[in-house]
N, C-alpha and C positions, 0 to 999 in steps of 0.2 A: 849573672850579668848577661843581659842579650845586646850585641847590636845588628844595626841593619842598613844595608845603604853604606853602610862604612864610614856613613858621616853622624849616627847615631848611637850613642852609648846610653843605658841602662842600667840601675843599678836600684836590685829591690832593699828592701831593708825589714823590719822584724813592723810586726802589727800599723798594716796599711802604709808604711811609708817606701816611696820612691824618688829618685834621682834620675835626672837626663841630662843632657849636654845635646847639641845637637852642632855639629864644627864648622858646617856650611855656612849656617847665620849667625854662628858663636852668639847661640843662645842657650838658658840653660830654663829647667826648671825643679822646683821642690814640691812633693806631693804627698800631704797626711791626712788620711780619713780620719775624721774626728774621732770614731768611737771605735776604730781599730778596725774596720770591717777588710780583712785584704781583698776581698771581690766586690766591693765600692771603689776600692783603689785601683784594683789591676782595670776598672771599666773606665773608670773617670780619667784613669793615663792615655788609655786608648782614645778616649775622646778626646784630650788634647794632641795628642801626637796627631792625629787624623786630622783636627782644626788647623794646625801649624802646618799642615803638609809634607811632612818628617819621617813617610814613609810611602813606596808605591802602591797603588790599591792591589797589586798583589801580594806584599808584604804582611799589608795591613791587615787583609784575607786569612792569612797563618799566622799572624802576629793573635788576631781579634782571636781564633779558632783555639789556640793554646792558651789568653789569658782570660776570655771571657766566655767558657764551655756553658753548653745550656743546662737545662734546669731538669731533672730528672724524676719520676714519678718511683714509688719503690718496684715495679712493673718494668720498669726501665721504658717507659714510654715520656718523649720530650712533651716539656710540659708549662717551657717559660725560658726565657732568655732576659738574663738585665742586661742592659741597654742604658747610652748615655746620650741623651738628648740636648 
């Protein structure tokens, strides 16, 4: 479970699914990747949390850096990043 901001709570769960709470706007949300993918999930959380405003762009920076890591060639040269548009 990560929070942040201390008004956000996090909570992952087993093949793509996550839980938020967010206390400020005591709003919440539910989040499952259809086909189980958890780095469609951890990317598509991060775009909502960023949409909703739910974290400061510093946060978001270490938040984004820990759940959405780039994409790496077997050379160890970066080679792609997903991204939620």
């Amino acid at each position: 479970m990560a929070a942040a901001k201390s008004d956000l709570v996090i909570k992952g769960g087993s093949a793509g699914v996550y839980v938020a709470a967010h206390r400020g706007s005591r709003l919440g949300l539910a989040l499952k990747a259809r086909d189980g993918s958890q780095l469609a999930a951890d990317v598509a959380l991060l775009g909502l949390v960023e949409a909703l405003d739910w974290m400061s762009p510093r946060q978001m920076a270490a938040f984004q850096e820990e759940q959405a890591p780039g994409i790496f060639s077997t050379h160890g040269d970066l080679v792609g990043q997903v991204l939620c548009r």
